[in-house]
C-alpha positions in Angstrom: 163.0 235.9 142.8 159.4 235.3 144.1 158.8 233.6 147.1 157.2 230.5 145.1 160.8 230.1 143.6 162.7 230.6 146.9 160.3 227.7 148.3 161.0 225.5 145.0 164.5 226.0 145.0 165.1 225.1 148.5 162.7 221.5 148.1 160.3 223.2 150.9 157.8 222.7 148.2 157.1 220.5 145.3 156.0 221.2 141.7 152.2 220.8 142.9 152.6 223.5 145.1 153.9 225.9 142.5 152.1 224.7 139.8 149.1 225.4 142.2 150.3 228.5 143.9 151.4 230.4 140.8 147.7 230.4 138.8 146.6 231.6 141.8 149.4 234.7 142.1 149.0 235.2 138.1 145.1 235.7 138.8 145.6 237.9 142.1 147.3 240.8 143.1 146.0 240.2 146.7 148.4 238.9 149.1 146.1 236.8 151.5 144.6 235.1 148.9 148.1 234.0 147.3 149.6 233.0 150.7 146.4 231.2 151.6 146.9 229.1 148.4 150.3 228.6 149.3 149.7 227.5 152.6 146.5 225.2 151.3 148.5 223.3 148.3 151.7 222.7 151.0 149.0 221.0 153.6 147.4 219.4 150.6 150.8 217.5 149.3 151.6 217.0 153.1 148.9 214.7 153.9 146.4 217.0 155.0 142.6 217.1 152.8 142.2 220.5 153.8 144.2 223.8 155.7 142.4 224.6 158.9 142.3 228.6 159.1 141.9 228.3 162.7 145.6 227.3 162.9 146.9 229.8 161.4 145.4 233.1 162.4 148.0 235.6 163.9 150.6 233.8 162.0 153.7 234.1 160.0 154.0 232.3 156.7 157.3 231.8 157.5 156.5 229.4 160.5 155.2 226.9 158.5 158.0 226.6 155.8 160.7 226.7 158.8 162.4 230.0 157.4 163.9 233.1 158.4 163.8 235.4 155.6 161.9 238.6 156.8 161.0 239.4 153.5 159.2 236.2 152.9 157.1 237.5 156.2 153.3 237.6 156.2 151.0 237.0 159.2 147.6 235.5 158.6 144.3 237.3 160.0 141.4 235.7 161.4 139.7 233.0 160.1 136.3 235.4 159.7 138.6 237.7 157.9 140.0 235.3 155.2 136.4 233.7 154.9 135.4 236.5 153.5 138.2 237.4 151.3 138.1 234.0 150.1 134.1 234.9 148.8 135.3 238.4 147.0 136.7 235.9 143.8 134.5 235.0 141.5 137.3 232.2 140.0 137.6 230.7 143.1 134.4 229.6 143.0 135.1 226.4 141.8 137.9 225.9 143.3 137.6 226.0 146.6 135.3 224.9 149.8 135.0 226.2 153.0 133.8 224.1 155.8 133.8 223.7 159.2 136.7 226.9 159.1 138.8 224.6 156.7 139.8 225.7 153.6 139.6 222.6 151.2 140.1 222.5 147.2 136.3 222.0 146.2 137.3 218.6 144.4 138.6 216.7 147.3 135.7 218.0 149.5 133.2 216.3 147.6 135.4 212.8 147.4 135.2 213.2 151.3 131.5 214.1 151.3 130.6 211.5 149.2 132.8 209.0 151.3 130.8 209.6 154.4 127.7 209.7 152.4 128.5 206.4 151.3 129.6 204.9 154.5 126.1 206.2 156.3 124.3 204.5 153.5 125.9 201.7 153.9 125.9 201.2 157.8 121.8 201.3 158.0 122.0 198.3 155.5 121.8 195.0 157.2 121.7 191.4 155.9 119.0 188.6 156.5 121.7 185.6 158.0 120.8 181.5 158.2 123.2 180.3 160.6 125.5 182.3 163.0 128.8 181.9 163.8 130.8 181.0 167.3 134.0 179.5 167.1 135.5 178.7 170.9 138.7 178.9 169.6 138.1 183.1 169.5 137.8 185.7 171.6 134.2 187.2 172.6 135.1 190.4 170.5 136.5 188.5 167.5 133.2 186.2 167.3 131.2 189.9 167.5 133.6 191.2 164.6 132.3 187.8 162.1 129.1 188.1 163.3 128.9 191.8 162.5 130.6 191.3 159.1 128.0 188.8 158.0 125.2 190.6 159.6 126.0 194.6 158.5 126.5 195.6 154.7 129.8 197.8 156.1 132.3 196.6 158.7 135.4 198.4 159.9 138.2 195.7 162.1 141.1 197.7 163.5 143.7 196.0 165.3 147.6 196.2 166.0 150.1 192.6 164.4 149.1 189.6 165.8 145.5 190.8 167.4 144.0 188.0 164.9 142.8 189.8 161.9 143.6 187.6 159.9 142.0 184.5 161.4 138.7 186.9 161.3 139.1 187.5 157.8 139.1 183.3 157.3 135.8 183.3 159.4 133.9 186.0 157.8 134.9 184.2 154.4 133.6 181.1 155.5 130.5 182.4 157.4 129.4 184.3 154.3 130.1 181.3 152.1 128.2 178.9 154.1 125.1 181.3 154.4 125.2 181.7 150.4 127.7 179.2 148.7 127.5 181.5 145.2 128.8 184.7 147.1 131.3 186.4 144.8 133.9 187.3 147.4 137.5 189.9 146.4 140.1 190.7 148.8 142.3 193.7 148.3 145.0 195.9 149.5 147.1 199.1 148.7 150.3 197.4 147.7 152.0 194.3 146.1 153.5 193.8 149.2 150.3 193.6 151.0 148.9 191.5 148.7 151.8 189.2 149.4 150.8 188.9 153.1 147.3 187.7 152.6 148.3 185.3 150.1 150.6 184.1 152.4 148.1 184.1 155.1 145.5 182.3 153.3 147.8 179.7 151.4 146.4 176.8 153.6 142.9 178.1 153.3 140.4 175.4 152.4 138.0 178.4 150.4 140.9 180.3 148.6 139.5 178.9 145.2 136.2 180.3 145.6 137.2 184.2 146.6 138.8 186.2 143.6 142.4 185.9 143.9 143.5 188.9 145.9 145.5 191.6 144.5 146.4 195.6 144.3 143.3 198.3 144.6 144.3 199.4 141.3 144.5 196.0 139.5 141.4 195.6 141.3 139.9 198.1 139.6 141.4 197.9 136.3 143.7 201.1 136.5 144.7 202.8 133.0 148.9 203.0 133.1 148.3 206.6 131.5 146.0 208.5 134.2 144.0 208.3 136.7 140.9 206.0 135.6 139.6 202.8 135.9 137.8 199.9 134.0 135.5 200.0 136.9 133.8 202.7 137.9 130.2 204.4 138.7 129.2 203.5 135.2 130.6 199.8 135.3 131.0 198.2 138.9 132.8 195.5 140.3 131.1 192.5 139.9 131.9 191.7 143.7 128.5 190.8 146.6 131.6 191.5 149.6 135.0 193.5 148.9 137.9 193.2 151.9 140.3 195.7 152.1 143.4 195.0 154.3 146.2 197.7 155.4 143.3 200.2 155.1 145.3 202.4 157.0 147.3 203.5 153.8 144.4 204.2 151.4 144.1 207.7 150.7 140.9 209.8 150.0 141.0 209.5 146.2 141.6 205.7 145.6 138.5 205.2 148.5 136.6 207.2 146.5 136.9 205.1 143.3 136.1 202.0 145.5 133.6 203.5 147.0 132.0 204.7 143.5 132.2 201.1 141.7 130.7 199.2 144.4 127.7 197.5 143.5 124.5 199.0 145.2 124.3 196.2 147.7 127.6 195.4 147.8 129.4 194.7 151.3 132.2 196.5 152.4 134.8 195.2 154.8 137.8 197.6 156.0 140.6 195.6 157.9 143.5 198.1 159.8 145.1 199.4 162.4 143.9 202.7 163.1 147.2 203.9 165.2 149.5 203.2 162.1 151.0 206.2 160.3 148.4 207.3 157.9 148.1 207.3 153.8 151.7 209.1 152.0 148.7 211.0 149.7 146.3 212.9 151.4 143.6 211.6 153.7 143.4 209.9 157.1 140.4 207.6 155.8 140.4 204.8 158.6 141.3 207.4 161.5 138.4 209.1 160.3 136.2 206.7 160.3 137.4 205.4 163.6 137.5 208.5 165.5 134.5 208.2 167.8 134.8 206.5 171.2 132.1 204.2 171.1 132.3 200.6 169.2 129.0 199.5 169.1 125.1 200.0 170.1 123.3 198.1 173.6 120.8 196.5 171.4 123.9 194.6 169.3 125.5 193.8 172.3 122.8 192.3 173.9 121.3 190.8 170.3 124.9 189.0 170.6 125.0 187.6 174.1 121.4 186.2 173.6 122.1 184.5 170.3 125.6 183.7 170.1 127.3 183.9 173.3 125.9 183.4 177.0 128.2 185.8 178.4 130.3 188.7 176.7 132.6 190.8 179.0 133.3 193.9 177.3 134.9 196.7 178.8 134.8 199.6 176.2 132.4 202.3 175.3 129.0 201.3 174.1 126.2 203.8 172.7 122.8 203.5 174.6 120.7 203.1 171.8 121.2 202.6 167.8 121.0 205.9 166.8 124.1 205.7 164.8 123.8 202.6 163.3 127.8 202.9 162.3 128.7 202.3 165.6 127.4 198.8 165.3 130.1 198.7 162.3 133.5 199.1 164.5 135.2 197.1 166.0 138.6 197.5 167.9 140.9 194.0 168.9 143.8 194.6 171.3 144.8 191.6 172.5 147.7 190.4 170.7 148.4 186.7 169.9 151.9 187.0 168.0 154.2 188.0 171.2 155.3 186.5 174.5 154.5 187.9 177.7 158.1 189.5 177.8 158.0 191.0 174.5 159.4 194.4 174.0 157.5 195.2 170.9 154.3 194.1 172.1 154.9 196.3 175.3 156.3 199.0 173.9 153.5 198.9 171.5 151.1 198.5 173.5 152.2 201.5 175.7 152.4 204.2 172.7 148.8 203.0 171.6 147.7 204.2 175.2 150.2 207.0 176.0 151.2 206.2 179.0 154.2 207.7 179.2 155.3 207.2 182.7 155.8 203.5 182.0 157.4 204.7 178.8 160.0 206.3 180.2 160.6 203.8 182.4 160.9 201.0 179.7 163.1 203.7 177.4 165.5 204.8 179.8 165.9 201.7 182.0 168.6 199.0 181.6 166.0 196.0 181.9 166.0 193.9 179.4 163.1 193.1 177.3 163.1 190.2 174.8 163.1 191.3 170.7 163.6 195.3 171.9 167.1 196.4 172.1 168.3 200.0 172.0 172.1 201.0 170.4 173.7 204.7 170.3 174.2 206.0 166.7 177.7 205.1 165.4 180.1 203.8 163.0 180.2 200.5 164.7 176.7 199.9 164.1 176.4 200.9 161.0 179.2 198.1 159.8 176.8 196.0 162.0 174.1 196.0 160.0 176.2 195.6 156.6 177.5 192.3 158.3 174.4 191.4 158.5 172.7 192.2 155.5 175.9 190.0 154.2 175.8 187.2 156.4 171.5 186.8 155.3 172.3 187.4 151.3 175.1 184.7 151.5 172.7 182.6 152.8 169.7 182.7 150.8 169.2 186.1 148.9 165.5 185.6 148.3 165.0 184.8 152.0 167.0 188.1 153.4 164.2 190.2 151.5 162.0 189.7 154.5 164.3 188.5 157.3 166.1 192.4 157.5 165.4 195.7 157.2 166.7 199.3 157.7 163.8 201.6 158.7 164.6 205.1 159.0 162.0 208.7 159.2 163.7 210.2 156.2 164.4 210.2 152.7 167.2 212.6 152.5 170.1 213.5 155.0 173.0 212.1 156.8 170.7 208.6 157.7 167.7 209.0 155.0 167.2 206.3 152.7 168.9 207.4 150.0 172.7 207.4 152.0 171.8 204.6 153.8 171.1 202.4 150.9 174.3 204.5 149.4 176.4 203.3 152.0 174.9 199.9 152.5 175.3 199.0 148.8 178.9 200.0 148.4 180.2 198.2 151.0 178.8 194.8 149.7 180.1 195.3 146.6 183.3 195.9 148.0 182.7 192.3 150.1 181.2 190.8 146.9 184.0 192.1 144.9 181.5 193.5 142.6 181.8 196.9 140.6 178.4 197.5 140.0 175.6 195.0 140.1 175.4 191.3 142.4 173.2 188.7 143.6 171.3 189.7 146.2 170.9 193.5 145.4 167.7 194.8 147.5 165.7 196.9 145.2 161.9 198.5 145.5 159.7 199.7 142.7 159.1 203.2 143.3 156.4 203.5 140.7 153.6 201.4 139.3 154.6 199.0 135.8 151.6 197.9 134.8 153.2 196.4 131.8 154.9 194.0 134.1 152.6 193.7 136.5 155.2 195.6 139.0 154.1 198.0 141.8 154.9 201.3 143.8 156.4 199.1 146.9 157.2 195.7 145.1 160.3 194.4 146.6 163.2 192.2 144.7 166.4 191.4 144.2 168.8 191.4 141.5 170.9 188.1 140.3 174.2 188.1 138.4 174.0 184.8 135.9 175.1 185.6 132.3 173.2 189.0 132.4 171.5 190.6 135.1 168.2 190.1 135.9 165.9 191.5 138.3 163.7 189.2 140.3 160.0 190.4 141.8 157.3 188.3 143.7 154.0 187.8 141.9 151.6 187.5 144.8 149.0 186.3 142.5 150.7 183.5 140.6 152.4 182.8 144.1 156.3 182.7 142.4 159.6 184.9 141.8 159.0 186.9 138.7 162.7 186.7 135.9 163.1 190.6 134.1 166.0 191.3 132.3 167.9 194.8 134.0 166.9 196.5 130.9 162.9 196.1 130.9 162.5 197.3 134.5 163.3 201.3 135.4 161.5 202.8 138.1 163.2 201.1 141.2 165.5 202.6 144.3 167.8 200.5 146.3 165.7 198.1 148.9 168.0 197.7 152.1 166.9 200.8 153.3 162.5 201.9 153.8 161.1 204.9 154.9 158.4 203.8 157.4 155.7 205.0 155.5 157.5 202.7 152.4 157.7 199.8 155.3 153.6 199.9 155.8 152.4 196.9 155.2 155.4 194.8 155.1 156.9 192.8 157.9 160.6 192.0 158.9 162.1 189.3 161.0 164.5 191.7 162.2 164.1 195.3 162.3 166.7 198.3 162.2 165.0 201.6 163.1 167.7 204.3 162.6 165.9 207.3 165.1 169.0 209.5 164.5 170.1 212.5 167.2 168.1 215.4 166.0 164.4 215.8 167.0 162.1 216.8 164.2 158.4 217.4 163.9 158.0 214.3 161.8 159.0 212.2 164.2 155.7 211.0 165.7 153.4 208.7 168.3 152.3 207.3 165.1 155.6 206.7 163.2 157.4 205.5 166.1 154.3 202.8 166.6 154.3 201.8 162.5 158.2 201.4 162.4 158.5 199.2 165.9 155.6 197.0 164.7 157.1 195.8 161.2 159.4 193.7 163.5 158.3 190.0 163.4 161.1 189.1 166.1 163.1 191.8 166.7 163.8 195.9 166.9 166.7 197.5 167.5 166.5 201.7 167.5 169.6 203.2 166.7 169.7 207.0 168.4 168.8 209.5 171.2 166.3 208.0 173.6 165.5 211.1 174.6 164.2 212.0 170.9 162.3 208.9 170.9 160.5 209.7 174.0 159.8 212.9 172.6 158.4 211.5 169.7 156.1 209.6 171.4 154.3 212.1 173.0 154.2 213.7 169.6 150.6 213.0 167.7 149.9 213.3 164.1 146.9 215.4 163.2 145.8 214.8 159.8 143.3 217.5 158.7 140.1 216.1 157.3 136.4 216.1 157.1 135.2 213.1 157.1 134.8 212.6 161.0 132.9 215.6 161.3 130.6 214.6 158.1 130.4 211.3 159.0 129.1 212.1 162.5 127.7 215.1 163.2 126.0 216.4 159.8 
């Protein structure tokens, strides 16, 4: 058995992987180049756009899938040396790209090229404005951020739950409106779920009738259900003068680069995130990209901005000396949060992951003080039977309501507390309490694929309901109501009680169960720990090892890209 099979059979890698791997073996006898191609498709279907060579010079291919079968064994040269092995193939040609000493397939190179061409384009565009905007009621930094997003033709907002986002997005909408009252205005996000949010947010708003009604990138775009293409595209762009794009933390490199490509020419562009939130499950770390240089904005903005809109603007961040880099005028950063008390123990513990200090982090883990909203439980039986009560007590109540007032959040899919056993376990003992044998009202379910015939999508929560059949019921964000399918029409859902955290992104939870688990694990990162605690509304418990938590913390994700480096410094 070849060493792609052994990887296969063992889920270290997925079909892509293979599929990728073996052309590559059936058109090579050489044994750098097939490992290389290993190694490139695993990173590839792992988040990462690209495989940096430097990483992996003087080492074993056998680190990387976690094994220790010496005949799987092959240590990597150095990065020169592969470069120009790499060159010798005449097919690989147009396959591959090498850049910056990362090893990237040659299609997703140019999506991330054109990206930051796109972006730079963008950024040196500015708008002609009539009035400006102050509101007293904001902050000096969320008064820049509308200001900015009326002025510049691209705009980037990152900030953590309750730092005001959304009450910026309501400015800018009104700004632009009353500076042209025939702007055509779309909002957008990465998932049904997200969509909810902003219709949720916006449900009072006095100008919701004259934006687009806001819905899923791809409905956006007009995906085909069959493959990857859209209605709109470079050939046929969106009809829209200003596109917003919330949770932009979860778009990966290929769907930004549709976006990107059916913009119209002088179109504005308006990216809404939180840039310390795990990044896209595809591959890609678009908004940590973008947002990866320490400055915010240029001296001549800030002082156009004191002078014109506010007297005095205390600001204690980076700023650039001059407008060199006219992105830097496009980012802006909010970290004061408006959601939480003073005594909150998400906000704090939030607040101290974002900044790593981990001396105060270790003294809010493993201390007995108690903060409000932030509790921390041992992993056991007990609390497991806990959380069923719970899940009980909230369906008995109101089943539609318990979608978003409880939640299991866990790192994995598979294992002793991975989604698939904890929803398992969850969903047998209420039917047991229900005295149901298979299906009852109040089932948590998730849509794990788009239905474009329903109008269902990848992350669409619901619930089932027992009446004289069973139906499934769905939110439809755009028509604002609870969606009725018969059990039979709808197929690709999982069980709902249970999230991975990157499932979780973009939704919110009154009540929050992070199950942490007692085994550290390379996964569990700065960045996972931060997304999980923050989908809590009121409160987080985390269930494990506070130890591995701490440990986690200090652990940072590094998503291999190009972006950055394209973006600012070609």
């Amino acid at each position: 058995m070849m060493v792609l099979d052994i990887l296969l059979k063992n889920k270290i890698i997925g079909y892509f992987e293979y599929e990728v791997a073996k052309w590559v073996y059936e058109n090579t006898k050489n044994p750098l180049i097939k490992n290389i191609f290993l190694l490139l498709a695993y990173s590839y279907e792992n988040g990462d756009s690209c495989l940096d060579l430097k990483c992996i010079e003087n080492r074993d291919l056998l680190e990387f899938f976690e094994l220790d079968d010496k005949g799987l064994s092959f240590i990597f040269p150095d990065s020169e040396k592969i470069k120009s092995e790499i060159v010798k193939y005449n097919f690989l040609k147009n396959l591959v790209v090498v850049f910056d000493d990362k090893l990237f397939f040659k299609r997703i190179f140019n999506y991330e090229k054109y990206i930051a061409d796109k972006i730079r384009e963008l950024s040196a565009k500015k708008r002609g404005i009539k009035k400006f905007f102050y509101d007293e009621n904001l902050n000096n930094l969320q008064n820049l951020a509308v200001s900015l997003s009326v002025i510049n033709n691209f705009m980037v907002i990152s900030g953590g739950p309750g730092t005001g986002k959304t009450t910026v997005i309501k400015k800018i909408i009104e700004t632009i409106l009353d500076n042209n009252d025939n702007h055509k205005i779309a909002i957008t996000a990465p998932t049904g779920k997200a969509v909810s949010r902003i219709l949720e947010s916006l449900k009072e708003f006095p100008f919701l009738d004259k934006i687009e009604p806001p819905c899923t990138i791809h409905r956006l775009l007009g995906a085909n259900s069959r493959e990857m293409r859209f209605y709109y595209n470079k050939n046929n762009r969106l009809p829209f003068d200003t596109l917003i794009i919330d949770e932009v933390s979860m778009v990966d490199v290929e769907i930004f680069y549709h976006v990107l490509q059916a913009l119209k020419d002088d179109a504005r562009l308006i990216l809404i995130g939180d840039k310390n939130q795990l990044s896209s499950v595809e591959a890609g770390a678009v908004l940590g990209e973008i947002c990866s240089i320490k400055e915010f904005f240029g001296l001549n903005t800030l002082n156009f901005f004191t002078k014109n809109i506010a007297n005095k603007f205390d600001f204690n961040g980076n700023v650039v000396e001059n407008d060199s880099m006219p992105i830097v005028d496009c980012l802006i950063e909010f970290d004061e949060s408006y959601r939480f008390g003073k005594n909150s123990g998400i906000s704090r513990l939030a607040e101290l992951i974002k900044f790593e200090k981990y001396n105060e982090l270790e003294e809010l883990i493993f201390s007995e003080r108690g903060f409000d909203g932030l509790l921390f439980y041992d992993l056991n039986k007990n609390v497991i039977e806990n959380i069923v009560d719970d899940f009980k007590k909230e369906i008995k109540e109101n089943y539609l309501q318990a979608l978003n007032k409880i939640k299991i959040l866990t790192p994995f899919k598979r294992g002793d507390f991975g989604t698939e056993f904890l929803n398992f376990y969850v969903d047998k003992k209420l039917k047991k309490s229900f005295g149901a044998t298979d299906w009852y009202t109040g089932r948590q379910l998730i849509i794990n694929k788009n239905d474009y015939s329903n109008g269902l999508y990848n992350g669409d929560m619901g619930v089932a309901v027992v009446e004289d059949k069973k139906y499934l019921m769905f939110y439809d964000s755009l028509n604002k109501e609870y969606l009725k399918f018969p059990e039979s029409l709808i197929s690709g859902y999982d069980l709902g009680f249970a999230l991975t955290v990157h499932k979780s992104q973009g939704s919110e939870f009154d009540n929050v169960y992070f199950i942490l688990g007692n085994k550290d694990h390379q996964m569990l990162t700065k960045e996972l720990i931060y997304t999980a605690i923050t989908r809590a509304k009121k409160r987080v418990i985390i269930i494990g090892d506070k130890q591995i938590l701490f440990n986690a913390i200090k652990r940072k994700t590094d998503r291999k890209s190009a972006i950055g480096k394209l973006l600012y410094e070609s």
